[in-house]
BAFI-3210 file (N, C-alpha, C; in Angstrom, 3 decimals, decimal comma, padded with zeros to 6 digits):
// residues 175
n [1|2|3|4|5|6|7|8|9|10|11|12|13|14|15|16|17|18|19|20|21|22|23|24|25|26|27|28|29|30|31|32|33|34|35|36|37|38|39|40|41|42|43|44|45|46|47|48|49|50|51|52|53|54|55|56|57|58|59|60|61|62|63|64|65|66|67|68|69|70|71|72|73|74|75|76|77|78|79|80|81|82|83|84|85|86|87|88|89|90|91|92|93|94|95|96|97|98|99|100|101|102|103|104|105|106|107|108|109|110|111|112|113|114|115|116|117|118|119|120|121|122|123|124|125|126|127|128|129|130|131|132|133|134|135|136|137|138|139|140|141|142|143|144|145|146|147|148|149|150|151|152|153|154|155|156|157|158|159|160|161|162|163|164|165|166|167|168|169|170|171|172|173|174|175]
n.u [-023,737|-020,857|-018,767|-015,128|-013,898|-012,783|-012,277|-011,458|-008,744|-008,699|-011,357|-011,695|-009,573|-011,698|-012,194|-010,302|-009,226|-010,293|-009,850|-007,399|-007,090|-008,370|-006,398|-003,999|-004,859|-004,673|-002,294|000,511|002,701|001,692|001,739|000,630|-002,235|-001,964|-002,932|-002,958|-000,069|003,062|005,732|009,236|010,988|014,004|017,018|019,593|022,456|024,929|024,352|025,051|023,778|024,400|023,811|021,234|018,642|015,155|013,873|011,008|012,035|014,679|014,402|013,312|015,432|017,708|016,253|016,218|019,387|019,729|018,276|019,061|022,083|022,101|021,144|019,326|017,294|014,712|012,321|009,477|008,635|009,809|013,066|013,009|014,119|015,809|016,149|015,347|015,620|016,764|018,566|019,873|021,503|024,429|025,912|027,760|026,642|023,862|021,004|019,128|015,647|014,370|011,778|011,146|010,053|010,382|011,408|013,808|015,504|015,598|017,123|019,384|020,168|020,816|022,946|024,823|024,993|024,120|024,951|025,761|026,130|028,789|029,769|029,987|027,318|025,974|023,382|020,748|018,395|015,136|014,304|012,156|011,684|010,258|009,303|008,005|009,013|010,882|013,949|015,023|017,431|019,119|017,507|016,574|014,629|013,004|014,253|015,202|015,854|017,837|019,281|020,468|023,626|024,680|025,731|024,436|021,705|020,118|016,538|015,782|017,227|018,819|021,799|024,603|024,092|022,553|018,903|018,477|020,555|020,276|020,619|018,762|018,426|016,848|016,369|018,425|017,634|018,702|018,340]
n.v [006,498|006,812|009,110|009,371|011,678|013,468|011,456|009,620|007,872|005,854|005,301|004,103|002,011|-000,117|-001,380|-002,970|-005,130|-005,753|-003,468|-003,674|-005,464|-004,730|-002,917|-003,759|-005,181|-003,303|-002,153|-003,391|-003,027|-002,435|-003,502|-002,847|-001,429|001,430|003,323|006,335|008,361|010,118|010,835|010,854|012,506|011,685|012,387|010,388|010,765|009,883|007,378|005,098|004,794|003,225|000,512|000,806|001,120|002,377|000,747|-001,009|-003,287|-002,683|-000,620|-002,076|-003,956|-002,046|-000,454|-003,071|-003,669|-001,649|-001,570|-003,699|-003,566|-001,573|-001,972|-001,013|000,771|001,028|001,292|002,839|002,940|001,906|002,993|006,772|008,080|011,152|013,025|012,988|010,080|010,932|013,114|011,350|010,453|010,578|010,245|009,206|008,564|009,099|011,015|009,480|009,710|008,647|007,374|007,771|006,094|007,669|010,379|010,457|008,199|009,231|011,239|010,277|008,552|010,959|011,903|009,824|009,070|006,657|002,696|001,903|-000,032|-001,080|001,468|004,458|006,304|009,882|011,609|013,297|015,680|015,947|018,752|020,556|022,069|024,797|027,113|029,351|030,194|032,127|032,698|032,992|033,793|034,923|036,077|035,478|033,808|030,196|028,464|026,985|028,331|026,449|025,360|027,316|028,806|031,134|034,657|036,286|038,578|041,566|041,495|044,250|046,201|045,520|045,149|043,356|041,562|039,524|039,973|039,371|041,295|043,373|047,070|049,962|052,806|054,934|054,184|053,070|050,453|046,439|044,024]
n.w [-013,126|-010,983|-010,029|-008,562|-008,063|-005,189|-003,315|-000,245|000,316|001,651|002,024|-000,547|-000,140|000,984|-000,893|-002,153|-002,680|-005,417|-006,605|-007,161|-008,538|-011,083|-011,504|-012,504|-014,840|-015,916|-015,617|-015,539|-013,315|-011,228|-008,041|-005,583|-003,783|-001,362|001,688|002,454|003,204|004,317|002,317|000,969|-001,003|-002,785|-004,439|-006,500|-007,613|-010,559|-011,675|-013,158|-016,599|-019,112|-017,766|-016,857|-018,418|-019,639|-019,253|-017,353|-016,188|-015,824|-013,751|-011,858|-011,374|-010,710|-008,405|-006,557|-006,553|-004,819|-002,774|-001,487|-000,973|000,522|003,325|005,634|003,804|002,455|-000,522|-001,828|-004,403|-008,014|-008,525|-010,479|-013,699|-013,900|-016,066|-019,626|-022,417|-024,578|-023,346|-021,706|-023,464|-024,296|-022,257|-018,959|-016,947|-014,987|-012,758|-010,474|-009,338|-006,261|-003,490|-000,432|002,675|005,274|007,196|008,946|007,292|005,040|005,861|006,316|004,583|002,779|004,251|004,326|001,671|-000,602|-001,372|-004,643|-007,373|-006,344|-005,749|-003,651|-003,489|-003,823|-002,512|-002,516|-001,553|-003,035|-004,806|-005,816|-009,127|-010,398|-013,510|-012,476|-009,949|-007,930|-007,050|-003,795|-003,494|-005,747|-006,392|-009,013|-011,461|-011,735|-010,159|-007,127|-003,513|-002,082|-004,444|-005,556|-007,047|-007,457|-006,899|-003,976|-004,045|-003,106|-002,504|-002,233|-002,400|-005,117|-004,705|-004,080|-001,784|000,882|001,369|003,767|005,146|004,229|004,756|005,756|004,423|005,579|008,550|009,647|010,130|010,023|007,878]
ca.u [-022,304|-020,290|-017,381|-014,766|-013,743|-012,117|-012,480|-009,962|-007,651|-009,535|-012,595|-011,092|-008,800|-012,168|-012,586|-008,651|-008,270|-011,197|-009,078|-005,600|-006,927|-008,186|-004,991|-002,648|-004,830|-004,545|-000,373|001,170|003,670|001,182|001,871|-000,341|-002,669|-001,772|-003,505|-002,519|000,929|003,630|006,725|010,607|011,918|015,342|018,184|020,860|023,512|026,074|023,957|025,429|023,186|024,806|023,168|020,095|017,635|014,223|012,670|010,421|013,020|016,081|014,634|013,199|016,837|018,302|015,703|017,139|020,494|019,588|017,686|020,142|023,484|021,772|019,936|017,982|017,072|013,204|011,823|008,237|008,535|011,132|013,311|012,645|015,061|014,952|015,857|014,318|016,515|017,635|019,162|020,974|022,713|025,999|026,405|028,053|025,852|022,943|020,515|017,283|014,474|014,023|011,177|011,377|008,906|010,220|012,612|014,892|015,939|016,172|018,621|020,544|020,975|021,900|024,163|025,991|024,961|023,950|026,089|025,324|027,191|030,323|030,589|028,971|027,069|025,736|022,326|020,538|016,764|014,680|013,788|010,540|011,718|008,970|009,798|007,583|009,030|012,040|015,007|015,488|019,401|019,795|016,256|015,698|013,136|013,421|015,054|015,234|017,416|018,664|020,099|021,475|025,123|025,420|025,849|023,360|021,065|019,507|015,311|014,799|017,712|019,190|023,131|025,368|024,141|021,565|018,145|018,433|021,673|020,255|020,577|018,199|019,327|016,308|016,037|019,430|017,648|019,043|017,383]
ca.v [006,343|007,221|008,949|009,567|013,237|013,783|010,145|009,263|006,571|005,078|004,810|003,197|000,995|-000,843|-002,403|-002,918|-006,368|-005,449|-002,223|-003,915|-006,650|-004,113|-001,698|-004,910|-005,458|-001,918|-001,743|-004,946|-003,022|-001,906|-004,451|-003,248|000,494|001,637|004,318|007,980|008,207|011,062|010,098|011,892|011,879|012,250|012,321|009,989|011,172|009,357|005,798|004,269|004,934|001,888|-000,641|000,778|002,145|003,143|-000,406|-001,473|-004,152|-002,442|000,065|-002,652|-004,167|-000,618|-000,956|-004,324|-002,927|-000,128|-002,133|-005,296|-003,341|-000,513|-002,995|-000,559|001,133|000,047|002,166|002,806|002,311|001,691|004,931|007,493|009,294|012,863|013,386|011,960|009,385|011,738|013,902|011,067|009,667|010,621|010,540|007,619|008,597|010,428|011,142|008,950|010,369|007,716|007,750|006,566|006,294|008,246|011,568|009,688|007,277|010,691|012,123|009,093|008,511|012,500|011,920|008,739|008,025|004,838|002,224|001,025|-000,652|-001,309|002,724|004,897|007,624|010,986|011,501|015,056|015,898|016,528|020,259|020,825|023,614|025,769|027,997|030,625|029,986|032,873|031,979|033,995|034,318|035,777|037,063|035,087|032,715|028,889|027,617|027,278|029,140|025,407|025,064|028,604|028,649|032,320|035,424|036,592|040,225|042,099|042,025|045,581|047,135|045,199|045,651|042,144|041,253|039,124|040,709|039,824|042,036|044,821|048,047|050,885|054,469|055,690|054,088|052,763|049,120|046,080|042,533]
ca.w [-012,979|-009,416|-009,755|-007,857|-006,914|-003,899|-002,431|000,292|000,056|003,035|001,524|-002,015|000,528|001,551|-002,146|-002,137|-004,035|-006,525|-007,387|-007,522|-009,612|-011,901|-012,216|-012,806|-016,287|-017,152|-015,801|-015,017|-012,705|-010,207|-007,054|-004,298|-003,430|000,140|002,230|002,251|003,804|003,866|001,829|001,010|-002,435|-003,094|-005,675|-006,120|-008,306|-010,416|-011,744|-014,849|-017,908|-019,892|-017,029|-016,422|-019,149|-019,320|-019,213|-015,612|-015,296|-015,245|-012,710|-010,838|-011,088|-009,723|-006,919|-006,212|-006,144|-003,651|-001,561|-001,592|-000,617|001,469|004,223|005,594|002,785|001,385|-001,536|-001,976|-005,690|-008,855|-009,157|-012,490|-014,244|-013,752|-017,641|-020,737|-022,506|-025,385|-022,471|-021,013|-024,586|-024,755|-020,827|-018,561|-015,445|-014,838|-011,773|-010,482|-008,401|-005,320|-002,611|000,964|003,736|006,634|007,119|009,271|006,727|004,235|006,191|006,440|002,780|002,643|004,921|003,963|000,447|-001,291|-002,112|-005,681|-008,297|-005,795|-005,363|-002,981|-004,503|-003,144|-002,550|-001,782|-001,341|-004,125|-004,869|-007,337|-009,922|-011,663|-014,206|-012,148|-009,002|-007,789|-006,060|-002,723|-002,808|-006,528|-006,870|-010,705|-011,823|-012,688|-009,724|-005,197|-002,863|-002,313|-005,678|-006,164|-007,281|-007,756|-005,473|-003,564|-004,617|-002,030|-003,320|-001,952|-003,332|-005,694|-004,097|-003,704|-000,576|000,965|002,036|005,630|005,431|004,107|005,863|005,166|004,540|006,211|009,517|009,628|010,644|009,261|007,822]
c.u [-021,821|-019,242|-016,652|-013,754|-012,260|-012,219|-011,747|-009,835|-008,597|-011,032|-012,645|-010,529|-010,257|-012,708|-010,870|-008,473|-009,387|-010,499|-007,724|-006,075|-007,519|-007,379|-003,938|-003,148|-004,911|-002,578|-000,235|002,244|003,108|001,335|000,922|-000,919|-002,411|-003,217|-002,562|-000,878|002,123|004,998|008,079|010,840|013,009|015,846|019,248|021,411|024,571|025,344|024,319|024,093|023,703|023,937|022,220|019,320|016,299|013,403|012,192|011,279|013,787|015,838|014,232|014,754|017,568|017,720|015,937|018,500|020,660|019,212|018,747|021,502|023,754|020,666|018,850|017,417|015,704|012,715|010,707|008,150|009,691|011,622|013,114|014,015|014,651|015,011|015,184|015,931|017,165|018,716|020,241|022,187|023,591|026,611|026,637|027,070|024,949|022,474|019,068|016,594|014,350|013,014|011,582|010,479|009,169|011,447|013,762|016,002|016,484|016,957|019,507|021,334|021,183|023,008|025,290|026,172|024,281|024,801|025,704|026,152|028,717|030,837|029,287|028,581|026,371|024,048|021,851|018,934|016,616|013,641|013,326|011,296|010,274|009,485|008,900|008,332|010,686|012,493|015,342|016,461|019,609|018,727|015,525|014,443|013,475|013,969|015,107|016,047|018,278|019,241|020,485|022,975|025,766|025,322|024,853|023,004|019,771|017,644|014,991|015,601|018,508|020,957|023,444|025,227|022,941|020,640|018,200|020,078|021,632|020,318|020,127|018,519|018,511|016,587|017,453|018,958|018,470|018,398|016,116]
c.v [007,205|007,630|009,726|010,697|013,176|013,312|009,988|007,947|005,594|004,076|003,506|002,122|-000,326|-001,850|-002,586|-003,835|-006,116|-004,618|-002,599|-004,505|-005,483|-003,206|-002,828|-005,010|-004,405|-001,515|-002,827|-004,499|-002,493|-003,459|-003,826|-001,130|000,044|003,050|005,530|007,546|009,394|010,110|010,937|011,377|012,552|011,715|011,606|010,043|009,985|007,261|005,537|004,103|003,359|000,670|-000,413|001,745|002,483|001,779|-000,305|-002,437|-004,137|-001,326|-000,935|-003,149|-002,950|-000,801|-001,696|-004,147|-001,891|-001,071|-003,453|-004,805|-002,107|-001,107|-002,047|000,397|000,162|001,203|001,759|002,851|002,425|002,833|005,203|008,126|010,473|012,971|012,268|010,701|010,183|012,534|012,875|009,873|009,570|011,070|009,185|007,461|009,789|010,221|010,121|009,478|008,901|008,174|006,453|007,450|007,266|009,062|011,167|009,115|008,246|010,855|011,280|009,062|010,086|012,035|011,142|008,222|006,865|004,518|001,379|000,771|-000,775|000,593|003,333|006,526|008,717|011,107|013,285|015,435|016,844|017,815|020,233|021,977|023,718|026,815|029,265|031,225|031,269|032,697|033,259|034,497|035,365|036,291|036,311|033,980|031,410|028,304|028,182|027,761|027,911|025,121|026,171|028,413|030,032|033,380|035,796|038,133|040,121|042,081|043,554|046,511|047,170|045,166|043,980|041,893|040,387|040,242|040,625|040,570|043,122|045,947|049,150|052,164|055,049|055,650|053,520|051,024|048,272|044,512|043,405]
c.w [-011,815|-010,226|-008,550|-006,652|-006,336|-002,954|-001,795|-000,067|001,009|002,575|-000,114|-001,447|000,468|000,374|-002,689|-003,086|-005,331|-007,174|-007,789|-008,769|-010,846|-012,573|-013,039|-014,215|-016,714|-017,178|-014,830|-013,755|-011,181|-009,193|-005,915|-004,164|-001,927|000,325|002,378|003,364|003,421|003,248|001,183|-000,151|-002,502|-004,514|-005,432|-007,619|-009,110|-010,989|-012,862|-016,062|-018,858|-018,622|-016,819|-017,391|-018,785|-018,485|-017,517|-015,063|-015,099|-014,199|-011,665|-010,108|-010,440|-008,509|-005,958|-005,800|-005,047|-001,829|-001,188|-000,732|000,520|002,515|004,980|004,896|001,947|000,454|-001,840|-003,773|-006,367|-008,891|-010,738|-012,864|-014,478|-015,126|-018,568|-021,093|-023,710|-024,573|-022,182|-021,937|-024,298|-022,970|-020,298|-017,688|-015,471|-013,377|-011,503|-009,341|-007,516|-004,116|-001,340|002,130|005,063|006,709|007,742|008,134|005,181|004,447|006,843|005,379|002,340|002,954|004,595|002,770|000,432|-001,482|-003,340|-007,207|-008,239|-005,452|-004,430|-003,326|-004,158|-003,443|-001,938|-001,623|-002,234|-003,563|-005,918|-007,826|-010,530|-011,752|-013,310|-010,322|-009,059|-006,553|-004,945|-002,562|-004,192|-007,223|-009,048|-010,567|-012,055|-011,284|-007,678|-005,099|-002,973|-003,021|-006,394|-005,783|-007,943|-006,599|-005,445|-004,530|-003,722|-003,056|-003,109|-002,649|-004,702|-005,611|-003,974|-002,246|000,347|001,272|003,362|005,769|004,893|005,176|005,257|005,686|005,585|008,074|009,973|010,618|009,371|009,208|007,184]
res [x|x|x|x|x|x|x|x|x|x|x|x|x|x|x|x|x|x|x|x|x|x|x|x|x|x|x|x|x|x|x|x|x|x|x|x|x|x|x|x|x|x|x|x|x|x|x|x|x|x|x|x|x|x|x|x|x|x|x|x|x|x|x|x|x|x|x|x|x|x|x|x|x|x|x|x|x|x|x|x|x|x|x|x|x|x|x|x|x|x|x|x|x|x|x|x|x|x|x|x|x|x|x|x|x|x|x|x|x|x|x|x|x|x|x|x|x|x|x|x|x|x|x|x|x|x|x|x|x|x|x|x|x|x|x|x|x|x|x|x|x|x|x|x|x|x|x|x|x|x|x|x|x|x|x|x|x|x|x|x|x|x|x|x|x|x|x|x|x|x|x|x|x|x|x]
***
């Protein structure tokens, strides 16, 4: 028995329809393997929970919607919901995770939004949390500088102030 490690994409590419046709009878939603490729995931904010649940065909339908009313706008697969579905009960709108092929087209939909379900809805680039991970501006745990919403704290001395604005007693440098 072969297996397969730390095979590239390249090398798996060259048995391509042998491997599709086998993922499709293990997940019917797989449509096609590509080759290695870099790719931008973002956040779009604000999607109606009552129209779109968990199923593959109401995100495909969202997909459809994205791609349909945002022309150049293509998505490398269905968007997810960042929360579970207990999380997004008793809510009208929650958030979906979306990927897209090229940073350009990122910082487009930053910039201008999506337009989906007749409104146009804010979009922002997805930031990975880990609970081990500490935020540079207020020095805690759990969360990026990008998504800090409290005041800064110096790491060296602990004082209300960023670290590149510290100023040390000794040498009287500052940063």
């Amino acid at each position: 028995m072969t297996t397969l490690g730390n095979t590239p994409a390249s090398e798996i590419l060259k048995y391509k329809s042998v491997v599709e046709a086998a993922l499709r009878r293990v997940d019917k939603t797989v449509l096609q393997i590509e080759g290695d490729r870099k790719w931008y995931r973002l956040i779009v904010h604000g999607i109606k929970t009552a129209r779109y649940d968990d199923s593959p065909a109401a995100m495909a339908s969202l997909r459809n919607e994205i791609e349909g009313f945002n022309p150049s706008v293509r998505l490398l697969n269905n968007p997810r919901w960042l929360c579970r579905p207990e999380a997004r009960a008793n809510k009208k709108s929650s958030s979906v995770s979306i990927i897209v092929e090229n940073q350009e087209l990122a910082e487009s939909c930053v910039k201008k939004g999506l337009h989906i379900d007749m409104q146009r809805l804010e979009v922002v680039r997805f930031i990975a949390n880990r609970e081990d991970q500490q935020c540079s501006n207020c020095q805690r745990l759990g969360h990026h500088y990008a998504r800090c919403k409290t005041a800064p704290v110096c790491r060296l001395c602990g004082a209300n102030h960023k670290t590149t604005d510290h100023k040390c007693t000794t040498c009287n440098k500052k940063g």
